[in-house]
RONU-937912 format. One line per 8 residues: their letters; for each residue x, y, z of N, C-alpha, C. Coordinates in nm, 2 decimals, padded with zeros to 4 digits. Layout:
// residues N
A) X Y Z X Y Z X Y Z | ...
//
This chain:
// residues 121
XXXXXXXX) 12.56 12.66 07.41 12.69 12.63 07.34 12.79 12.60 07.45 | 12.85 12.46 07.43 12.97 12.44 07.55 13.04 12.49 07.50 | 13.17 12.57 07.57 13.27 12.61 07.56 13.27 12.74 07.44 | 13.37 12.82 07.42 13.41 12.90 07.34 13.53 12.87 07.26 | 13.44 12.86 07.13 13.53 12.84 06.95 13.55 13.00 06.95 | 13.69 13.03 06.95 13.65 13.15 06.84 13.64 13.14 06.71 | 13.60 13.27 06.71 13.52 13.30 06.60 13.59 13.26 06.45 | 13.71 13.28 06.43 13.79 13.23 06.36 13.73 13.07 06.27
XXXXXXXX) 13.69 13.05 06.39 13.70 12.87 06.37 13.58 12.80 06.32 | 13.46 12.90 06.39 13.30 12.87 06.37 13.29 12.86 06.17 | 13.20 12.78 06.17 13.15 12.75 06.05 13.01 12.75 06.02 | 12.95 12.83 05.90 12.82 12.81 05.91 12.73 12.68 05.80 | 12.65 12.65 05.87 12.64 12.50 05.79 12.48 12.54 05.72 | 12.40 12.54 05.60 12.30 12.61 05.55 12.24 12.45 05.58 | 12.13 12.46 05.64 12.01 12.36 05.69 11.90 12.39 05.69 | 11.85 12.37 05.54 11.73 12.38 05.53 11.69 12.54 05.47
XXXXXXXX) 11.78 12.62 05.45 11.79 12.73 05.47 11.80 12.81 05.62 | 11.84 12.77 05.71 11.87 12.80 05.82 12.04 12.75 05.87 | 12.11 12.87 05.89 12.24 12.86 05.93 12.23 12.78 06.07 | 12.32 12.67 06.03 12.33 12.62 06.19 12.49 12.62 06.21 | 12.55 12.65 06.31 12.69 12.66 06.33 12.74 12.53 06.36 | 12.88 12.56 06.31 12.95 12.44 06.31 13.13 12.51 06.36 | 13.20 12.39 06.42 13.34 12.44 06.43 13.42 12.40 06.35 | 13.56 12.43 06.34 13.61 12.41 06.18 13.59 12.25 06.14
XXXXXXXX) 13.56 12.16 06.26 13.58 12.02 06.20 13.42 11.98 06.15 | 13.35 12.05 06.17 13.15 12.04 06.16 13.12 11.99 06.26 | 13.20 11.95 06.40 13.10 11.97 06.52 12.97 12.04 06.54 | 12.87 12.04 06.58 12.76 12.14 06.59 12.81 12.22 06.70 | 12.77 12.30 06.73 12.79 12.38 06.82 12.68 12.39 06.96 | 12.56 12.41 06.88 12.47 12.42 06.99 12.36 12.26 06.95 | 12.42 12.19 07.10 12.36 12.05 07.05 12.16 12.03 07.02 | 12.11 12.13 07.07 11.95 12.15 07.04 11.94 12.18 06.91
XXXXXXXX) 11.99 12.20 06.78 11.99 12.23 06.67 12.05 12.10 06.62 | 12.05 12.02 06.64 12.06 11.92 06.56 11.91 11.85 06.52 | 11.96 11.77 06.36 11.80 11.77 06.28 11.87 11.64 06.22 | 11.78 11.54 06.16 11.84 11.44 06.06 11.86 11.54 05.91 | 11.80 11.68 05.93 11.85 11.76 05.82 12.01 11.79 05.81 | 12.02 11.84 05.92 12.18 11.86 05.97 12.30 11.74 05.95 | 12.25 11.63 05.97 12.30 11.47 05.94 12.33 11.51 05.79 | 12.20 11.52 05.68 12.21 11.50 05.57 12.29 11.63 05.50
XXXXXXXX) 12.27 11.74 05.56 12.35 11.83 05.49 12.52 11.88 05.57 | 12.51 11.78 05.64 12.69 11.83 05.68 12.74 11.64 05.61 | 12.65 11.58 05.58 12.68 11.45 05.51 12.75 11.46 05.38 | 12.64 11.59 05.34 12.65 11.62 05.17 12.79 11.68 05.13 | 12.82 11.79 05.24 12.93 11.81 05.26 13.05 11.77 05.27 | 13.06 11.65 05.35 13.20 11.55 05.34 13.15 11.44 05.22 | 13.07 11.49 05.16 13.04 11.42 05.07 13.03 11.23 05.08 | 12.97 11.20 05.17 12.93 11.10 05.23 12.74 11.05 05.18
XXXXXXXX) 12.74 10.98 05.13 12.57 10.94 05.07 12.54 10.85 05.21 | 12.43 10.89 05.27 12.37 10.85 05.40 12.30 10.71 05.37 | 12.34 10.59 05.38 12.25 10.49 05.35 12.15 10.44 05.53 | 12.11 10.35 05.54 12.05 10.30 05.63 12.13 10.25 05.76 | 12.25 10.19 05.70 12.34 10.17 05.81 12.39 10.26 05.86 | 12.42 10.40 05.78 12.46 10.52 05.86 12.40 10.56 05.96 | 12.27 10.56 05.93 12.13 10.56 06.00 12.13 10.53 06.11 | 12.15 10.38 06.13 12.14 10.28 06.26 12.22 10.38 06.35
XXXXXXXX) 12.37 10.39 06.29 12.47 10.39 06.38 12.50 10.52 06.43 | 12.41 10.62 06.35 12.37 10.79 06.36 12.30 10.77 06.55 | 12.21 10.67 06.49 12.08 10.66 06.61 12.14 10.62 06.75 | 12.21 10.49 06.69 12.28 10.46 06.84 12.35 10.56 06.90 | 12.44 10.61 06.84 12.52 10.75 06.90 12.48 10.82 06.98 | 12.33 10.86 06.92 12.19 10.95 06.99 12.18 10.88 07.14 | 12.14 10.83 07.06 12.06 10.71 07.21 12.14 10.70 07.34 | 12.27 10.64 07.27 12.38 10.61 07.40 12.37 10.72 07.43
XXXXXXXX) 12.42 10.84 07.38 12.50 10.94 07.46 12.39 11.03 07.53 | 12.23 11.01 07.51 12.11 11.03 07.57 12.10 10.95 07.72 | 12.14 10.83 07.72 12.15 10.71 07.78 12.26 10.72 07.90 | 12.40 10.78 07.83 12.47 10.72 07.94 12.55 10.89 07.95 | 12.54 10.97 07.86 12.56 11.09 07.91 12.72 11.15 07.87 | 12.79 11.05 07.76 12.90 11.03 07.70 12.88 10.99 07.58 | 12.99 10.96 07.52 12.99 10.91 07.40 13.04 10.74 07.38 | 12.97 10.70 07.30 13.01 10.56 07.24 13.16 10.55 07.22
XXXXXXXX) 13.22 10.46 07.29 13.38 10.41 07.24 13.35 10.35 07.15 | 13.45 10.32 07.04 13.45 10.21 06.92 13.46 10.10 06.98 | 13.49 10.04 07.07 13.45 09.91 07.12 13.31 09.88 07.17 | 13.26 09.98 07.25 13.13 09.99 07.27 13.03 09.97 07.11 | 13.08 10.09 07.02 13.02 10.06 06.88 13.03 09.92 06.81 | 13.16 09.81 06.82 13.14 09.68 06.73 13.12 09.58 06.84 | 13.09 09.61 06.95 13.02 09.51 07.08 12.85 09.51 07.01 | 12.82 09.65 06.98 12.64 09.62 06.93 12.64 09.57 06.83
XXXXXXXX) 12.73 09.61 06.72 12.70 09.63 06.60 12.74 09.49 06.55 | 12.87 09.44 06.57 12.86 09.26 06.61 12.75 09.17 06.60 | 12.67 09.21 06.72 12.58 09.19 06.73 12.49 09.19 06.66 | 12.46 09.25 06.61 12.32 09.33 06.52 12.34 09.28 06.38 | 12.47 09.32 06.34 12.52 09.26 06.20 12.59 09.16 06.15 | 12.64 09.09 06.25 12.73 08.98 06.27 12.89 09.06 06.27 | 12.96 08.94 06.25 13.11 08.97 06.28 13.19 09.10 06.11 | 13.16 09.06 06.03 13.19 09.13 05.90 13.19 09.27 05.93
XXXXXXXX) 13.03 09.32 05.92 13.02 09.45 05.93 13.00 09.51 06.08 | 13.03 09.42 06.16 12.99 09.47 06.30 13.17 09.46 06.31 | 13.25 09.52 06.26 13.44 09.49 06.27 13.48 09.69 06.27 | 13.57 09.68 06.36 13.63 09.81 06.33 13.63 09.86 06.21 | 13.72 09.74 06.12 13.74 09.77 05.98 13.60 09.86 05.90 | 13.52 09.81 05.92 13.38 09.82 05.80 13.36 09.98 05.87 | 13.34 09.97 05.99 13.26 10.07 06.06 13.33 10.20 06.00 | 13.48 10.19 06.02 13.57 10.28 05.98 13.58 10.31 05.82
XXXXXXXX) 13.53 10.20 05.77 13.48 10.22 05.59 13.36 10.30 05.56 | 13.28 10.27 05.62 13.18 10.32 05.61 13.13 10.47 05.65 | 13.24 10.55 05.73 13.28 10.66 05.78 13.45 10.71 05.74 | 13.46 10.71 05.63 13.59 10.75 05.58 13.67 10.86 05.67 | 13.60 10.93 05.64 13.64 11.06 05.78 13.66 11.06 05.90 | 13.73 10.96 05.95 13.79 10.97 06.12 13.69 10.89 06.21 | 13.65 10.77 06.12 13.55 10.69 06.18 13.44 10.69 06.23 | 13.35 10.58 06.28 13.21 10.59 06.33 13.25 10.73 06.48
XXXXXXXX) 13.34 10.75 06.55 13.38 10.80 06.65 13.40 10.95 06.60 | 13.45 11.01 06.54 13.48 11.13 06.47 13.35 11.15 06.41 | 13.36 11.11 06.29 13.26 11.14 06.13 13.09 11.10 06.20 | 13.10 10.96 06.27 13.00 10.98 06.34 12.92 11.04 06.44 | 13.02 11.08 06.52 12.99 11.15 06.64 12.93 11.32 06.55 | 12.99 11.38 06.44 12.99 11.45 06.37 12.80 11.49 06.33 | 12.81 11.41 06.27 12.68 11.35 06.18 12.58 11.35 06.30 | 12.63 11.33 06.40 12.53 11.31 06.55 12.45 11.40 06.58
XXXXXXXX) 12.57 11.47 06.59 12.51 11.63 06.65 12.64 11.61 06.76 | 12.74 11.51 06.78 12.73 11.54 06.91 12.89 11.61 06.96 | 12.96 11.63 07.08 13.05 11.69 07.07 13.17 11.60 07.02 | 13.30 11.69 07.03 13.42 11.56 07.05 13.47 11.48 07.16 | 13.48 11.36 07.06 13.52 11.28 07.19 13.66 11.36 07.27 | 13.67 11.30 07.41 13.75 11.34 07.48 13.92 11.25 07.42 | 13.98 11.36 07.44 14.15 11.39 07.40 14.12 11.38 07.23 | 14.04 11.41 07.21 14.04 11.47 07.00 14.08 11.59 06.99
X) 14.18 11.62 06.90 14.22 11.74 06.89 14.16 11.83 06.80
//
């Protein structure tokens, strides 16, 4: 676990039947407990239906931040996704639609497993 949430703040998230902690925003806490279960049930929670594109963009998150040891900027995010999908859905706009909750950067990063981006409050 990086850093200290108090306790106040921690949140318990039921995964599978297994509590996995979260902080008050559903950050995970301890990043080795992340599961595509955890995706789907802090999903269900913000009440978000996980389609395939969520998926992709769940993965890339993974990946980069496996990769480069940070997190994906949103420019980083519609530079691939551009790519991948063309100009439409590869746009800030969509990405940010498709993650209602504080964007592929927030809601995604969220969904990830992974921490907050730097200067998020």
């Amino acid at each position: 676990m990086k850093g200290t949430v108090p306790t106040a703040f921690i949140r318990k998230l039921d995964v599978g039947g297994k509590e996995v902690l979260t902080d008050s925003e559903g950050y995970i806490l301890n990043l080795e407990e992340w599961s595509e279960d955890f995706a789907n049930a802090l999903a269900a929670q913000e009440q978000l239906q996980l389609t395939d594109e969520h998926w992709e963009i769940i993965r890339f998150l993974r990946e980069f931040f496996v990769e480069h040891g940070v997190q994906a900027n949103v420019r980083e995010m519609i530079k691939h996704f551009r790519m991948k999908w063309g100009p439409e859905k590869g746009s800030n706009r969509y990405l940010h639609e498709i993650f209602p909750r504080g964007g592929p950067q927030k809601q995604g990063n969220r969904l990830a497993g992974l921490l907050r981006t730097k200067g998020e409050h």
